[in-house]
N, CA, C and O atoms as a GROMACS GRO file, in nm:
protein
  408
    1UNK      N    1  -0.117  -1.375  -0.487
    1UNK     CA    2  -0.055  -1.262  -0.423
    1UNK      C    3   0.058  -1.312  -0.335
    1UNK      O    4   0.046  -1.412  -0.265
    2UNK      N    5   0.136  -1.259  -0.340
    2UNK     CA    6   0.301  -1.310  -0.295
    2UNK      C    7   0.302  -1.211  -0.133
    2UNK      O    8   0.254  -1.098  -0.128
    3UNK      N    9   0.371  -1.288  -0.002
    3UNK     CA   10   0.403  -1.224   0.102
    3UNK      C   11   0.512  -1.134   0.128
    3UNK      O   12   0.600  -1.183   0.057
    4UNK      N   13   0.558  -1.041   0.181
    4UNK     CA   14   0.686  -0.964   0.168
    4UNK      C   15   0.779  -1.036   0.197
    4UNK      O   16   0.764  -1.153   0.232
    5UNK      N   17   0.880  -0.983   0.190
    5UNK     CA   18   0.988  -1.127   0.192
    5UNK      C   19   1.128  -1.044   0.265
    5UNK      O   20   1.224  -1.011   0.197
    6UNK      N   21   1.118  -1.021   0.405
    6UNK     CA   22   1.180  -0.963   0.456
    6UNK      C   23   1.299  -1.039   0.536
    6UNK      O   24   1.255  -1.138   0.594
    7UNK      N   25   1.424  -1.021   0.554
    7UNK     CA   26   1.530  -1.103   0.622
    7UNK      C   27   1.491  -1.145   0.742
    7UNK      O   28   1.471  -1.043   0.808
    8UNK      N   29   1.462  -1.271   0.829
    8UNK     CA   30   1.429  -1.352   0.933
    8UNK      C   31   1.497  -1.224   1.045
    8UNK      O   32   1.619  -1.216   1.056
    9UNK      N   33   1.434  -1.158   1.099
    9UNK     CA   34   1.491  -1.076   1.231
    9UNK      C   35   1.602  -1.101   1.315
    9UNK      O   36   1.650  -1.015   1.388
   10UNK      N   37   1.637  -1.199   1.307
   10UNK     CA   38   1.751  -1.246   1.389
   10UNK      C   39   1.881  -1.309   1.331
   10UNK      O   40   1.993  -1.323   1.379
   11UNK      N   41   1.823  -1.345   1.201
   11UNK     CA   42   1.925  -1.401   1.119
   11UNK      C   43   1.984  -1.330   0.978
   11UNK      O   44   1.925  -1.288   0.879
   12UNK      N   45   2.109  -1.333   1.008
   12UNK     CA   46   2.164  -1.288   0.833
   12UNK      C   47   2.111  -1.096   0.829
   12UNK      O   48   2.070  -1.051   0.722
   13UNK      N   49   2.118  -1.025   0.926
   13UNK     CA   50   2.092  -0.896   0.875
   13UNK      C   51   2.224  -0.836   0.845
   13UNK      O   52   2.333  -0.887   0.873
   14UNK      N   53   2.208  -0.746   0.796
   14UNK     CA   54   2.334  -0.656   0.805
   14UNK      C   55   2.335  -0.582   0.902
   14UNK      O   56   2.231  -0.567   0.966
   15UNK      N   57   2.446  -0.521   0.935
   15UNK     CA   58   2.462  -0.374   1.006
   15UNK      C   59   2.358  -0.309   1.006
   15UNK      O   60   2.291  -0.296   0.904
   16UNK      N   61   2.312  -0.237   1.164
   16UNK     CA   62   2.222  -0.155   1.178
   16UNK      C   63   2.323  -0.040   1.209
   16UNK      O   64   2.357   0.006   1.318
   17UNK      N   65   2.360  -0.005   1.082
   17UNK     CA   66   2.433   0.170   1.145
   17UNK      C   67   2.309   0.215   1.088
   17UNK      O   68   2.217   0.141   1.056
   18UNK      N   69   2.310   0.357   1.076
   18UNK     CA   70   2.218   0.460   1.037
   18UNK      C   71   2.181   0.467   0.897
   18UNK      O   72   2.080   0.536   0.879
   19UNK      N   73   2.244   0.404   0.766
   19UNK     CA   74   2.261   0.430   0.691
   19UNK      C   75   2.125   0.284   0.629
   19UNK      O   76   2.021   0.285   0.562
   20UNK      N   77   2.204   0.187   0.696
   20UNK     CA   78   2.107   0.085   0.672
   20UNK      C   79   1.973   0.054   0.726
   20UNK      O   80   1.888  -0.028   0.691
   21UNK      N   81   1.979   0.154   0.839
   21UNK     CA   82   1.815   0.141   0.881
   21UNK      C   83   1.774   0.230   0.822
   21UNK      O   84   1.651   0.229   0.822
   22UNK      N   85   1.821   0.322   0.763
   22UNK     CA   86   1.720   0.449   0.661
   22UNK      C   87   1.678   0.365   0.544
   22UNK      O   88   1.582   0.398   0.475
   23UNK      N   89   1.748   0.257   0.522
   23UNK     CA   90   1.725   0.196   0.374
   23UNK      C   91   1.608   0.059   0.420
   23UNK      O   92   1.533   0.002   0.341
   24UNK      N   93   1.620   0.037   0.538
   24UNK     CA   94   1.508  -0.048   0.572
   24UNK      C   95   1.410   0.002   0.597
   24UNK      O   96   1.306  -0.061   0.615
   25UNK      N   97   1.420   0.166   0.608
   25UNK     CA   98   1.292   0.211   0.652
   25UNK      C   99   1.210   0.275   0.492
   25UNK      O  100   1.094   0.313   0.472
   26UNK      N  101   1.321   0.265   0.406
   26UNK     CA  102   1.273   0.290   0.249
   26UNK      C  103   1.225   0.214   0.206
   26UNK      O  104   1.149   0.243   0.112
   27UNK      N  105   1.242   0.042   0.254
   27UNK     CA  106   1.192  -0.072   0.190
   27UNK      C  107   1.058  -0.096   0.254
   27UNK      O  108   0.957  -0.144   0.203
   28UNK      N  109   1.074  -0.061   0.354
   28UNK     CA  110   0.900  -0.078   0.412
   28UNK      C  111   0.798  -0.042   0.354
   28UNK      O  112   0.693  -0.102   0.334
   29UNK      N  113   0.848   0.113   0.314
   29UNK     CA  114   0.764   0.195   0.219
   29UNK      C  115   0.701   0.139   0.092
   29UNK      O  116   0.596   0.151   0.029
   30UNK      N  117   0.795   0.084   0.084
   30UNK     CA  118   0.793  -0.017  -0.070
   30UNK      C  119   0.706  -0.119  -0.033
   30UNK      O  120   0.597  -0.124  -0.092
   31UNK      N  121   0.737  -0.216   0.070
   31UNK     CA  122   0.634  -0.304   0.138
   31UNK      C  123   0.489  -0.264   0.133
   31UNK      O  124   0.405  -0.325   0.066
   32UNK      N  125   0.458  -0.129   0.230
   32UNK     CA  126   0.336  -0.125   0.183
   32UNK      C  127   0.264  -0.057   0.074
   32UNK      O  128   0.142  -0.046   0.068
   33UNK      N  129   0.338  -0.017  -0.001
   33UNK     CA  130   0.312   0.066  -0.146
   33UNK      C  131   0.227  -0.062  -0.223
   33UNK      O  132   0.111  -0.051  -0.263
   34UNK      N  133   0.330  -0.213  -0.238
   34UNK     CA  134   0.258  -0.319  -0.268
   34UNK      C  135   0.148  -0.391  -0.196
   34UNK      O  136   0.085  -0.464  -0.273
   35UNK      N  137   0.100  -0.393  -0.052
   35UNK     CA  138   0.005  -0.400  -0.012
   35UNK      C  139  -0.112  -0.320  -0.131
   35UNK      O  140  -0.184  -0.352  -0.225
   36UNK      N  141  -0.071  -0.194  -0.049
   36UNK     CA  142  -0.151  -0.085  -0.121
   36UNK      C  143  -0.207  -0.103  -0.256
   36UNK      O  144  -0.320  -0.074  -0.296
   37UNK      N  145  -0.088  -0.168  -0.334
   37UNK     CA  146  -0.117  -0.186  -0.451
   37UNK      C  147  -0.233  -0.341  -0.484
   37UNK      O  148  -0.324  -0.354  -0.566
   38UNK      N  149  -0.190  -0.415  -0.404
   38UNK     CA  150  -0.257  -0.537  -0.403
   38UNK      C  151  -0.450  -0.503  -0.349
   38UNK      O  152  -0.547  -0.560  -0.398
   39UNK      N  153  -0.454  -0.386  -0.230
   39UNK     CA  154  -0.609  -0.354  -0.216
   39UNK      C  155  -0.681  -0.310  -0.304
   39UNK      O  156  -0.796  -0.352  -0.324
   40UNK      N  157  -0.609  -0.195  -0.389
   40UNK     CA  158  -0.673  -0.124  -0.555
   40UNK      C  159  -0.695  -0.242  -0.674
   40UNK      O  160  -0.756  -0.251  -0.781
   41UNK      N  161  -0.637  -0.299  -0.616
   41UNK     CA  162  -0.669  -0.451  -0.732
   41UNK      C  163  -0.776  -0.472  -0.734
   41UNK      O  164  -0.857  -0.464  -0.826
   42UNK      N  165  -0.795  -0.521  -0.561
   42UNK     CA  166  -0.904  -0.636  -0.560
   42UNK      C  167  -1.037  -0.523  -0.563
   42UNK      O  168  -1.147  -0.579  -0.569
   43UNK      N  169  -1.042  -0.378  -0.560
   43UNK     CA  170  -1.121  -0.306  -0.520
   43UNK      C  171  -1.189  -0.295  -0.657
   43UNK      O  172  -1.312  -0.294  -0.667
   44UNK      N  173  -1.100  -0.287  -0.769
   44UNK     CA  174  -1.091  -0.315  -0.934
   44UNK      C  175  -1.188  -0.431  -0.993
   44UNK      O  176  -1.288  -0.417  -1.064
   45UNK      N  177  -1.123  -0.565  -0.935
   45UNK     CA  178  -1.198  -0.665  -0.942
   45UNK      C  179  -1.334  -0.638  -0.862
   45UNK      O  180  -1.428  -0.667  -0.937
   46UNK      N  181  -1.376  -0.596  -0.745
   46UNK     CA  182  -1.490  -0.603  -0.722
   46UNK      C  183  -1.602  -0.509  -0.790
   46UNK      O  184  -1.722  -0.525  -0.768
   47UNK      N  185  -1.544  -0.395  -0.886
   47UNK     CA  186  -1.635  -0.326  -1.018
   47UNK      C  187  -1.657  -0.400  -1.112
   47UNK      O  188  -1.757  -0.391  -1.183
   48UNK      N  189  -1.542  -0.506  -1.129
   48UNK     CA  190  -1.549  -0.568  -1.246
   48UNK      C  191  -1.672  -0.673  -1.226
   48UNK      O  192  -1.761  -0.685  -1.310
   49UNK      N  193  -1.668  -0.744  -1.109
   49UNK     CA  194  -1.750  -0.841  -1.082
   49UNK      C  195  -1.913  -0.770  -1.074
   49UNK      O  196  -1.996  -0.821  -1.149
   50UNK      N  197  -1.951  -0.672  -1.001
   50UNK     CA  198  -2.051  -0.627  -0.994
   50UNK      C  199  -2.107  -0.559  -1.110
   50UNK      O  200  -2.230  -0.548  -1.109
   51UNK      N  201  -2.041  -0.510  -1.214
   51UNK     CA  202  -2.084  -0.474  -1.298
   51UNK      C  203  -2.134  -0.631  -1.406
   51UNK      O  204  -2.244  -0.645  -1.458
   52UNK      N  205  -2.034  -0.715  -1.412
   52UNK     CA  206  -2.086  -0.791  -1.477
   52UNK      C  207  -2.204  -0.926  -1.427
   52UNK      O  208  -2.262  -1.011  -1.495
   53UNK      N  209  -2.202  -0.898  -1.281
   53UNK     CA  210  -2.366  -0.964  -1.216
   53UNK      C  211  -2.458  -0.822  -1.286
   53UNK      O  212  -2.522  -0.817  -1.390
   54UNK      N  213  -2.448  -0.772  -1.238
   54UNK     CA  214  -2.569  -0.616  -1.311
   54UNK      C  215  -2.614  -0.664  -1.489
   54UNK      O  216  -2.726  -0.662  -1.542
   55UNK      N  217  -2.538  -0.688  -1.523
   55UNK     CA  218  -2.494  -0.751  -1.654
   55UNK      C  219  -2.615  -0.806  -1.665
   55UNK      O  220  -2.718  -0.761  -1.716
   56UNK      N  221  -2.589  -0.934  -1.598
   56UNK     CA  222  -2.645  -1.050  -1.553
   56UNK      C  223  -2.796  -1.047  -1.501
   56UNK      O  224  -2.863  -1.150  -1.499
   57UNK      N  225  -2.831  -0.960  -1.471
   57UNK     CA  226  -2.966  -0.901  -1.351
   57UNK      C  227  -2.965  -0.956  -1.239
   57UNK      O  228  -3.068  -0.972  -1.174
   58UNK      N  229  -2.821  -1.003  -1.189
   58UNK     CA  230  -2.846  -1.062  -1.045
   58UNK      C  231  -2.832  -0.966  -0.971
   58UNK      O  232  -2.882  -0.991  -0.861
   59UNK      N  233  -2.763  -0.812  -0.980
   59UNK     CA  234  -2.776  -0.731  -0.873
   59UNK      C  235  -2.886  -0.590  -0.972
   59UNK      O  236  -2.916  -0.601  -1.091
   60UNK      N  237  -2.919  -0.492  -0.896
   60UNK     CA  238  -2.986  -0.395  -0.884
   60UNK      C  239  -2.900  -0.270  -0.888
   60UNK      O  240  -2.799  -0.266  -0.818
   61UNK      N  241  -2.937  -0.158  -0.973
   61UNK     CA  242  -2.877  -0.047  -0.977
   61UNK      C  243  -2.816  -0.007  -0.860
   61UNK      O  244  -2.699   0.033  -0.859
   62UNK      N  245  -2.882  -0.015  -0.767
   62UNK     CA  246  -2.860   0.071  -0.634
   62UNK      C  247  -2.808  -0.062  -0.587
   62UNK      O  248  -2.864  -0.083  -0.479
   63UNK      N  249  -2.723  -0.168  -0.616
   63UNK     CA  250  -2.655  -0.253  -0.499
   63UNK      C  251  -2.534  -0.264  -0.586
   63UNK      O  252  -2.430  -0.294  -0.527
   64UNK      N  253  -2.528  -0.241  -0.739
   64UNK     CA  254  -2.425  -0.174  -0.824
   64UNK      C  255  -2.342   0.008  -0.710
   64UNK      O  256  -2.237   0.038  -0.654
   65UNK      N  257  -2.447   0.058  -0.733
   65UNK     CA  258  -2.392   0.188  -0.632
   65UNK      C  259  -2.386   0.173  -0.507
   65UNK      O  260  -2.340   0.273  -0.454
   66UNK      N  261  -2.419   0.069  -0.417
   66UNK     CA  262  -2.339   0.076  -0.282
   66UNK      C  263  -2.203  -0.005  -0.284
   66UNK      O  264  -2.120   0.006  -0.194
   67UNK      N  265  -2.183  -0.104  -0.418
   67UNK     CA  266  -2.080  -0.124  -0.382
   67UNK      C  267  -1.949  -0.032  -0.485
   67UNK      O  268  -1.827  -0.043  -0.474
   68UNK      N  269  -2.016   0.044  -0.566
   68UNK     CA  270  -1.938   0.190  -0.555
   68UNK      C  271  -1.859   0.251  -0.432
   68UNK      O  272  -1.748   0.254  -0.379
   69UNK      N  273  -2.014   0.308  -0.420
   69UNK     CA  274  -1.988   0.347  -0.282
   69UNK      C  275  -1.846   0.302  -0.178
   69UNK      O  276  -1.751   0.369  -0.138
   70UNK      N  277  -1.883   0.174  -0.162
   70UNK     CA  278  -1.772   0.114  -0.074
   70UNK      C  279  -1.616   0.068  -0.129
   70UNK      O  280  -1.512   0.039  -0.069
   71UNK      N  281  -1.653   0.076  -0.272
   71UNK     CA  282  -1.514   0.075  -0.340
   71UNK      C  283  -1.432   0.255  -0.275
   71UNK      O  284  -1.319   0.279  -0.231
   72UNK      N  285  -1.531   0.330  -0.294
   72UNK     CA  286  -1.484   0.489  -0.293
   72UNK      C  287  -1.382   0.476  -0.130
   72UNK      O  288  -1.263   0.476  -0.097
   73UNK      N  289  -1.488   0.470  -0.080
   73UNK     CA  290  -1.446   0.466   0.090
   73UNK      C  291  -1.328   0.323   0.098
   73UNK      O  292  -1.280   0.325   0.212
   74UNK      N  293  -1.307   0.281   0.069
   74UNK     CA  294  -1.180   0.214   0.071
   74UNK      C  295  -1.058   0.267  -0.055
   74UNK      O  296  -0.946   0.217  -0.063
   75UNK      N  297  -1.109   0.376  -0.143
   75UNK     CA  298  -0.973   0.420  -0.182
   75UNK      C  299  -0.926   0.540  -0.133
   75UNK      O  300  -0.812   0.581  -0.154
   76UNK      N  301  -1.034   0.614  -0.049
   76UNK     CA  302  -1.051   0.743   0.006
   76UNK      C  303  -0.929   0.652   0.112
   76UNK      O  304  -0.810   0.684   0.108
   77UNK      N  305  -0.964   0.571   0.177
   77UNK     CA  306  -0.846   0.503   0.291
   77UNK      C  307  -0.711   0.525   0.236
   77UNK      O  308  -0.612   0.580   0.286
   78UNK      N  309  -0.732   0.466   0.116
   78UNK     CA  310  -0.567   0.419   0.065
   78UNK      C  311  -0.531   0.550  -0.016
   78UNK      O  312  -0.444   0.520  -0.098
   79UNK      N  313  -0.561   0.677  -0.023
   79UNK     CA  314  -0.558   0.769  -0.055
   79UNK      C  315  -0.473   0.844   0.111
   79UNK      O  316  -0.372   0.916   0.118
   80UNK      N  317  -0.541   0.804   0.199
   80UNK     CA  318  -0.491   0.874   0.310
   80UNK      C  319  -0.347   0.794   0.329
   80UNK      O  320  -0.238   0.851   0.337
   81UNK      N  321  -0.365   0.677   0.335
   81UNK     CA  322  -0.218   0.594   0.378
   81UNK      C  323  -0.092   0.638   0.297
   81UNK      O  324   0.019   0.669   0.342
   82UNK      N  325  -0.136   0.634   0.164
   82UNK     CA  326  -0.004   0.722   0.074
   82UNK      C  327   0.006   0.866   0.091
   82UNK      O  328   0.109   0.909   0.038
   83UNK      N  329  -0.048   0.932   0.133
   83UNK     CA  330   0.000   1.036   0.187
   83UNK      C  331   0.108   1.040   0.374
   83UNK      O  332   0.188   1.124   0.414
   84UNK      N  333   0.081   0.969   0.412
   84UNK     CA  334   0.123   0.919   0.533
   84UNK      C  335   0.244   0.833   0.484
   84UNK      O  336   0.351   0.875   0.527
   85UNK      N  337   0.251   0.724   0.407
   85UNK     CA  338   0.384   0.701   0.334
   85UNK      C  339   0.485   0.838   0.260
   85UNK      O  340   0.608   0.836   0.268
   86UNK      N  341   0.403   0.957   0.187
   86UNK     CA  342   0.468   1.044   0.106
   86UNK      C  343   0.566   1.117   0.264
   86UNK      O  344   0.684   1.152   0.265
   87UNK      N  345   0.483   1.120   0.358
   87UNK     CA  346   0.574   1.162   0.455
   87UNK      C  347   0.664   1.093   0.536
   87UNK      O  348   0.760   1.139   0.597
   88UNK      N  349   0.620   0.961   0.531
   88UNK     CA  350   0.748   0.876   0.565
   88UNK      C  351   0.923   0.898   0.514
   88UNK      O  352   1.037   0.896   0.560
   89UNK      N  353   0.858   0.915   0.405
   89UNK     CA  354   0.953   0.902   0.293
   89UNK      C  355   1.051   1.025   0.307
   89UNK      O  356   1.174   1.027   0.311
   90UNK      N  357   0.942   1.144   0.316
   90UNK     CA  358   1.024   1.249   0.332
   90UNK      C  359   1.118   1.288   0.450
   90UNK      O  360   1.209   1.370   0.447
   91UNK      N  361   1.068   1.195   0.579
   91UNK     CA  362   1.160   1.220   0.673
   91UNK      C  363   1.245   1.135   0.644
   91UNK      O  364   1.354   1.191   0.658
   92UNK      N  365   1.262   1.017   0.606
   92UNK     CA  366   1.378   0.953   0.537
   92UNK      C  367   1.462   1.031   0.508
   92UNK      O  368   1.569   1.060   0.561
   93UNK      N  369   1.392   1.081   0.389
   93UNK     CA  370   1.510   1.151   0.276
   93UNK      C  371   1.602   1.290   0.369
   93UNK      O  372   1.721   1.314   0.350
   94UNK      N  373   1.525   1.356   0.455
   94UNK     CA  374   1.575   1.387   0.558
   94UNK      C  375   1.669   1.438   0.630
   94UNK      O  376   1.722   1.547   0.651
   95UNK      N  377   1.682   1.222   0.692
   95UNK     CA  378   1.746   1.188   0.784
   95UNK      C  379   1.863   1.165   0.721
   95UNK      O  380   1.969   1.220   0.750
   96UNK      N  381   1.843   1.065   0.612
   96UNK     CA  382   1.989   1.036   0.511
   96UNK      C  383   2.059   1.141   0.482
   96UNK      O  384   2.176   1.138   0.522
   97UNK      N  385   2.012   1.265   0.407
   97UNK     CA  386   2.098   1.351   0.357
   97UNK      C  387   2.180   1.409   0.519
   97UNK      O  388   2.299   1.438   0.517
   98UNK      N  389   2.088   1.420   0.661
   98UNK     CA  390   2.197   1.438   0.780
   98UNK      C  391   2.293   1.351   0.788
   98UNK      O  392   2.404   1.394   0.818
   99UNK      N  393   2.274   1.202   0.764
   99UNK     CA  394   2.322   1.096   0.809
   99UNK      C  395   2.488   1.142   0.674
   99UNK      O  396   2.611   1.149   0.672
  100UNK      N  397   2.416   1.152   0.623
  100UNK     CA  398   2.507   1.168   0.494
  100UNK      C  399   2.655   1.296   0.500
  100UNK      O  400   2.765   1.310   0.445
  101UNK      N  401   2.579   1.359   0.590
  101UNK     CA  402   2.690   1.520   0.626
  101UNK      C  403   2.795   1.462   0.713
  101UNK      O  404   2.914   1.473   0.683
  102UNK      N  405   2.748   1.393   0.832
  102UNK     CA  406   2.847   1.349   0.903
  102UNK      C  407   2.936   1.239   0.856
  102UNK      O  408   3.029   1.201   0.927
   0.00000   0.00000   0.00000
């Protein structure tokens, strides 16, 4: 899994007019969209793994379904965060189209 790869804060940015912090504030989005995307992975892999110990008889029906369970409640999370991004986004889009009039 690769780290975001954002310009050193102090070095080499561009212009902070308005135009370019709306677009840094679009890339963030993007930033954690791939987080996001990187937790549904591993949440993936951990069905995959438990199903195939169950497989195995090293786990038990019911330790198959708690870690259901806890797969659920961690996408129920990341279910809430993209909605909280969908509105990020939208005040973006927004701000630009004001930014854009003037």
């Amino acid at each position: 899994m690769s780290l975001p790869n954002f310009p050193d804060p102090f070095h080499g940015l561009p212009s902070l007019n308005k135009t370019n912090t709306l677009l840094f504030l679009l890339a963030s989005v993007g930033q954690e969209e791939l987080a996001l995307a990187h937790i549904m992975n591993a949440e993936g892999e951990k069905i995959q793994a438990a199903v195939a110990a169950f497989e195995k008889d090293c786990l038990t029906i019911e330790e198959v379904i708690a870690v259901n369970d806890n797969v659920n409640d961690v996408l129920k999370n990341v279910i809430k965060k993209e909605m909280l991004l969908q509105f990020k986004v939208e005040n973006v889009i927004e701000l630009f189209e004001k930014v854009e009039k003037c």
